[in-house]
N, C-alpha and C positions, 0 to 999 in steps of 0.2 A: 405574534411572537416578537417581531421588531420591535413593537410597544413594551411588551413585558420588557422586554432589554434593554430600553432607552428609559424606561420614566420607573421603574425600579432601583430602588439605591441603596447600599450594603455597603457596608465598614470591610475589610480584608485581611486577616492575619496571616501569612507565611506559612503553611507547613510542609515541603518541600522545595526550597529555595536552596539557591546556591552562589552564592558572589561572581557575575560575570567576570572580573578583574580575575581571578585565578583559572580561566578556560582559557583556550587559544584556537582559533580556526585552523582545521583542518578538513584537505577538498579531497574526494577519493570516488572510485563508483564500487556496484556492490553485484554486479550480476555479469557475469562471464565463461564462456566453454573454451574449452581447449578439443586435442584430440583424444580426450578421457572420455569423455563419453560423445554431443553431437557439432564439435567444433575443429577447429584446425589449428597445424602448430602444439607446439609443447608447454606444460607448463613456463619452464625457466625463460621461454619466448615470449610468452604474455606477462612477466612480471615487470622484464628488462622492456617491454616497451611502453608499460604503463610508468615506469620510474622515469623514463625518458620521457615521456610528456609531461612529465611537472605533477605528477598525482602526487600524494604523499600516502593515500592507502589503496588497496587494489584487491576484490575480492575473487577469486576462482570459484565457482558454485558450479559442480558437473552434477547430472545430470542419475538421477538413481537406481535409472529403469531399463529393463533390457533392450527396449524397443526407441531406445531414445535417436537413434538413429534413422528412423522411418522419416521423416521430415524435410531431411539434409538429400544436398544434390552433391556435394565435393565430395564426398566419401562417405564408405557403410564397410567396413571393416570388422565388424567386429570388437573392437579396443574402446571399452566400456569399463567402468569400477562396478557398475552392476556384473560385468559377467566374470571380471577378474579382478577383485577387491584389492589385490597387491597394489593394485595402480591409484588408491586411494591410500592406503595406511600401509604398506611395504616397508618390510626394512630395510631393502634393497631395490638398486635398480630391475625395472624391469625388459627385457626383449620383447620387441613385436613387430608384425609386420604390419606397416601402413599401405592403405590402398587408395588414389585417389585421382577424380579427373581432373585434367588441366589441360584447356586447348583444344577438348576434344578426345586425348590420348588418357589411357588408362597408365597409372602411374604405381608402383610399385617399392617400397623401399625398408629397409628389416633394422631397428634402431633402438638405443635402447632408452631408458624413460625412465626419469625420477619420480619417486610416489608424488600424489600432492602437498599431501602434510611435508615430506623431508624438502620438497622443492620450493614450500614457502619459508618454511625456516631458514632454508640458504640465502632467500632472496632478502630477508628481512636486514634493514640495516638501522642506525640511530635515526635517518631520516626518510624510511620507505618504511611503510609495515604490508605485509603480504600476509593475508588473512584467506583461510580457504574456509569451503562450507558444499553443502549440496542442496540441488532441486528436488522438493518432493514431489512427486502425483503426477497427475499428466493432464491436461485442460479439458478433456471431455470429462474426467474423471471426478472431477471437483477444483481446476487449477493449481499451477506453481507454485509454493512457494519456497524460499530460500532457509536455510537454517545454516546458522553459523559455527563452526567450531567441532562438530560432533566427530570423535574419532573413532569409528565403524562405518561402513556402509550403512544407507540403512534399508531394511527387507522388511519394512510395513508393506501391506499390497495399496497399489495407486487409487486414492482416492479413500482409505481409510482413515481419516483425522481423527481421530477418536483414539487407533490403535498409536498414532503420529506423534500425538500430546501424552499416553501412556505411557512408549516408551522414553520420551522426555523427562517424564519423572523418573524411570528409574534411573536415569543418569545421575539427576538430582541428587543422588543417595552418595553420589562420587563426587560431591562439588562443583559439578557442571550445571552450569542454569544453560542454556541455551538460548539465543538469539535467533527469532522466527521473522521473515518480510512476507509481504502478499505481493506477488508477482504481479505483474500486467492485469491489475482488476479490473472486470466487467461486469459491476452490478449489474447496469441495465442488461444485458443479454444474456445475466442470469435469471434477474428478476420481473425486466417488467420490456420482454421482447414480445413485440403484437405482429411479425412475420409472420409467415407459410413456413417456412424454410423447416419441417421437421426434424432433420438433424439438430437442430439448435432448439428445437422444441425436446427432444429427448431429454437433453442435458441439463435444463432450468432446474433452478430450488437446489443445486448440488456444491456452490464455490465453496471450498473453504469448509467444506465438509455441515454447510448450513441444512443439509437435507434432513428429513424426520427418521432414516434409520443414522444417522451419524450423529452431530452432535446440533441438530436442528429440533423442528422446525423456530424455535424463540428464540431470537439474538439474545437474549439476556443468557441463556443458558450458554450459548456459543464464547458470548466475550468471556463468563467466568471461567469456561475450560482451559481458557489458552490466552488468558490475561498476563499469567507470569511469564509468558514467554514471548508473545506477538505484540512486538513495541515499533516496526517498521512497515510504509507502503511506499510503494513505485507510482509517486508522480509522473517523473518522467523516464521513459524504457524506448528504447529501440538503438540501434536498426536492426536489433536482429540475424534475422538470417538474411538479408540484405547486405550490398557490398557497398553501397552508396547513400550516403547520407539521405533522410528526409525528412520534412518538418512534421513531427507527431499532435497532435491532439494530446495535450498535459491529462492526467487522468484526476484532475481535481472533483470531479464531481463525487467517485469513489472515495476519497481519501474524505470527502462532505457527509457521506452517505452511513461511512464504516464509523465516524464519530458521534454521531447522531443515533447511532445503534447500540454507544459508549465502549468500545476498542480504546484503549487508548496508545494511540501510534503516533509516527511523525514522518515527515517527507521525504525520500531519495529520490537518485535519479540512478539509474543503471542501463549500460548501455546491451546487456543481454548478444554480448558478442560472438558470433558463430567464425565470424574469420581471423586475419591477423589485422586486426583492426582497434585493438585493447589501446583505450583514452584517447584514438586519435581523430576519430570520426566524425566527433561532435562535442562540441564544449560542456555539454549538459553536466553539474559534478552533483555528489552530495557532500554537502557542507556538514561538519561536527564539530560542537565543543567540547574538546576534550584537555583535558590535567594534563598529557600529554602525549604522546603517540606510541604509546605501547598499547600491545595489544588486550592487555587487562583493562585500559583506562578506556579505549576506542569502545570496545564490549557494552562498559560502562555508561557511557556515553548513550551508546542506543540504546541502551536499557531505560536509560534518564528522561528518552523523547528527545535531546538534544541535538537533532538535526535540521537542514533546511533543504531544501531542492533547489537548482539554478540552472538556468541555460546559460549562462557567464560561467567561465573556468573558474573568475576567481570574485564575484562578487560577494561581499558579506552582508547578510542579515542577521539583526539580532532581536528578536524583542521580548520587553520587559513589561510585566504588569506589576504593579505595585511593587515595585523592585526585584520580584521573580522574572529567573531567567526562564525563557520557553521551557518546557517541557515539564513546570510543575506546577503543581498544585497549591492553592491557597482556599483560602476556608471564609465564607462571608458571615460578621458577626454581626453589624451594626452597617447605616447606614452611610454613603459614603462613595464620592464619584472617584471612578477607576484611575489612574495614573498612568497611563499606558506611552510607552515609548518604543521607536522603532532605531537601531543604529544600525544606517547603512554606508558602506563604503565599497568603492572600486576603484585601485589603484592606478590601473591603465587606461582609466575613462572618467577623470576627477570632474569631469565638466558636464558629466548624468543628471538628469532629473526624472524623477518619477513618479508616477500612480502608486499611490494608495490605497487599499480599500482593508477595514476589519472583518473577519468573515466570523460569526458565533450560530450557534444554536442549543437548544435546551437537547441533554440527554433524555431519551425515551426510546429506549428497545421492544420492535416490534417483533411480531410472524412475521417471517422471511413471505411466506404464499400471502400477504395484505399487507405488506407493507408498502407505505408511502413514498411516491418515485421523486425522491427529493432534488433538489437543483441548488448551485451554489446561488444562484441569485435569492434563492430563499432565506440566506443567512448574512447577506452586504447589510452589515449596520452602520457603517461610516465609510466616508470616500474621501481621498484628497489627492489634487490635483498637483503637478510640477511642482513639487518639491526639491530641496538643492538634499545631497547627502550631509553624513553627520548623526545627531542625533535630535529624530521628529517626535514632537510629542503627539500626542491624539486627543483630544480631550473632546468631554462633552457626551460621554459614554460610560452609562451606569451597566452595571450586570442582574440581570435575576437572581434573584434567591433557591430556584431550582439548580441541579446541578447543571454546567452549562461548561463551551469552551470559545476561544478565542484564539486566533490564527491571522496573520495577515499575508496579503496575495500583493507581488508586485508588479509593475510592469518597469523596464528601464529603457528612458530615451534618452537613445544618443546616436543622433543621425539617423539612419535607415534603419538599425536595427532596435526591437523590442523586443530585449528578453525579459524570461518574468521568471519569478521564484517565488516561492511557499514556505513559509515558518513552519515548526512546529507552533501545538497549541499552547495556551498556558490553561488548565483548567481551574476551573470554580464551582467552590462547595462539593468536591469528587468525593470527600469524605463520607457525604451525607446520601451518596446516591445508590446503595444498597437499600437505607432506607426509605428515601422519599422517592425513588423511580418502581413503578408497577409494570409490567408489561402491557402493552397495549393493545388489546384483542377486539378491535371493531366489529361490529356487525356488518356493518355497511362503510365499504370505504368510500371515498370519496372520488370518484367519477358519473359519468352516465348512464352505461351499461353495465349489467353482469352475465357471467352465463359459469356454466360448470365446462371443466376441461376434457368431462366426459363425451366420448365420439358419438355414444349412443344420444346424447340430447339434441333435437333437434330446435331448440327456442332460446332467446334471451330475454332479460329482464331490466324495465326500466330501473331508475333508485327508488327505491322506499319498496317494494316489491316483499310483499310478506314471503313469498315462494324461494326468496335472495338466502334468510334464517335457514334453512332446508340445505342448501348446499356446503357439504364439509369445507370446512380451514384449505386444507392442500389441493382443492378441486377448483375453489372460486377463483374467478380470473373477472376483469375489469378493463372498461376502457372508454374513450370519449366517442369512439364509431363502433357499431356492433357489428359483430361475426361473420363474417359472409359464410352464408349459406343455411344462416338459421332466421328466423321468423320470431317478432315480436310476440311475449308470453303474453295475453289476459290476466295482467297484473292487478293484483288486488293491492292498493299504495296505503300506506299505513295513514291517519290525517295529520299526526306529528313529526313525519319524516321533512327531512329538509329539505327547503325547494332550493330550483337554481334562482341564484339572483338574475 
């Protein structure tokens, strides 16, 4: 693949671009609870204190489900938008009684509460915008994710994406497109977990509603369901239900995995707040280029892919391919080496230098149940080392003529610390990838072993294994150590199957 991308060369014409010079940074995060459904504190208290840490956008996403409180140790009340919608779109404040511990002692207190919607209105200013939204589903069910804007509750049942993106369209019919993020992604523990741990074996083949009764098992069907809507992912997420900051695992492999699958999304960071801890916990933002900070133009923006992820509050990335800003698309006509530029800036840290690296790969949507356990290290096509900020160029990188994408991963040194942040892509040839991408249905994937994830089999099977053909799509499972507790099959190996090197 690196070969195809490096010694491949194509001419680039624009078809979604947009002049950097009329965008402007803007830092904000996208995932937050209150006491709506399983967090603490009031709305009007999570917006005033995100505006007070220097955010410029700040999202409220509660939580859909009646049960959303099962999780949480401070409070279980009751005071949910799942179970009393006022508290979501009200047109009036509402009463309730809050219950919660503190110190040990059971806490008590009867108050009353601005809907979400009218509490971000009030909070919105020319220089803050207060954006609310909800969590759909629940993580055994198929995972989180976010949607922006939608004025109802919403009463799909958890883990329906199908019902999720249906009723998105009929919004659609009202002028509402809606804005969709994928929460805290775990491919691998949905796709390619090789534990005991049963629990987490129930749950495989289901994220994101990728399962064969929802809108599974082929990615390519999956991204076309929910293409108009699913423009964002969660690089970086936490703390969570945690009171105390700590250093996460970036979820870049996901964000490598879902483009490769052809999603076309781009990076945030959300700090998925359960206390009164909104923007202060952790520098992590997500970066937007937005016309300007309302909230039609912000919308837009994610809509565009024009975001970047950072663990710096206020570090800027920008980059450009052929004079396209991230997040769009350009069309390869002729041959012709890429022009790619990176501008970076950090006001408070002018004397940064940093890591470089381009990350691409070719779109090819597989089966969720054999698909390839892909790794970012698969897609490093260029590296550069201690670079000063400004703007870096990259040269010396062609693109394939398949359809493909492009991202760059940072690191920033300055002193002790190494924060890193993630572009959006800029894609190429996206035009042409209805036509020239097919689904990819192996026979045989590429590992060592296979076996069926049926209890009753008691055998596995080397590769090349004629017996491999025989076991359904959603059954086959793979891996480089086999099964404990099953017994090599009497493999009949095909003589054109491929060896290991």
């Amino acid at each position: 693949m690196k070969k195809l991308l490096l010694l491949c060369c194509l001419t680039l014409c624009v078809l979604t671009a947009r002049p950097q010079a009329n965008l402007k940074v803007y830092y904000g995060l996208l995932h937050a609870h209150t006491m709506l459904s399983d967090g603490s504190g009031t709305p009007e208290e999570a917006y005033a204190m995100a505006k007070a840490n220097g955010l410029d956008f700040f999202a409220i996403t509660e939580h859909n489900h009646a049960k959303a409180e099962d999780s949480g140790d401070e409070r279980k009340d009751g005071v949910l938008i799942a179970t009393d919608p006022r508290l979501y779109n009200g047109q009036n404040n509402v009463t309730v009684t809050r219950r919660w511990t503190e110190n040990g002692q059971q806490q008590t207190e009867t108050i009353s509460v601005k809907p979400l919607i009218k509490a971000a209105a009030a909070a919105t200013t020319q220089t803050f915008l207060a954006l609310y939204g909800q969590e759909f589903s629940t993580i055994t069910s198929g995972n989180h994710v976010n949607v922006f804007g939608l004025p109802e509750v919403i009463t799909v049942p958890n883990g329906n994406f199908k019902g999720f993106f249906d009723l998105l369209r009929q919004y659609d019919s009202n002028g509402l497109n809606a804005v969709v993020q994928l929460n805290h992604p775990d491919v691998h523990k949905d796709l390619f977990y090789k534990g005991d741990d049963n629990s987490v074996k129930k749950n495989m083949y289901n994220d994101y509603g990728i399962d064969a009764g929802d809108l599974g098992p082929d990615f390519d069907n999956w991204v076309k369901t929910q293409s108009q809507y699913t423009h964002l992912i969660e690089v970086l997420t936490g703390p969570a239900l945690s009171k105390v900051y700590r250093d996460y695992k970036p979820l870049e492999e996901e964000y490598f995995f879902y483009l490769k699958q052809g999603l076309r999304i781009s990076p945030t960071a959300g700090q998925d707040n359960h206390y009164r801890t909104w923007g202060s916990i952790t520098d992590a933002r997500t970066g937007v280029l937005s016309e300007s900070l309302s909230e039609k133009d912000i919308l837009n923006a994610f809509r565009n892919n024009r975001t970047f992820a950072t663990e710096d509050k206020n570090l800027k990335v920008v980059l450009q391919v052929n004079d396209a800003t991230m997040g769009s698309a350009i069309n390869a006509t002729a041959e012709s080496e890429l022009k790619i530029k990176v501008s970076i800036s950090d006001t408070d840290e002018p004397n940064a230098t940093y890591d470089l690296q381009i990350v691409g790969g070719a779109i090819k949507p597989e089966l969720s149940t054999m698909a390839i356990d892909w790794k970012v290290e698969d897609g490093i096509l260029l590296t550069k080392n201690n670079v000063n900020g400004g703007d870096v160029p990259l040269t010396g990188l062609f693109a394939a003529a398949e359809p493909s994408f492009y991202y760059i991963r940072i690191t920033q040194n300055s002193g002790q610390k190494k924060d890193r942040a993630w572009t959006a892509p800029v894609w190429v040839n996206l035009n042409n990838a209805a036509a020239n991408v097919t689904l990819t249905m192996p026979t045989v994937v590429p590992a060592s072993f296979y076996w069926t994830s049926s209890s009753s089999s008691q055998v596995y099977h080397k590769k090349g294994c004629r017996s491999i053909d025989l076991i359904k799509p959603e059954n086959l499972r793979s891996g480089d150590i086999p099964p404990a507790g099953r017994t090599l099959h009497a493999c009949v190996i095909e003589t054109n199957a491929e060896q290991e090197p």
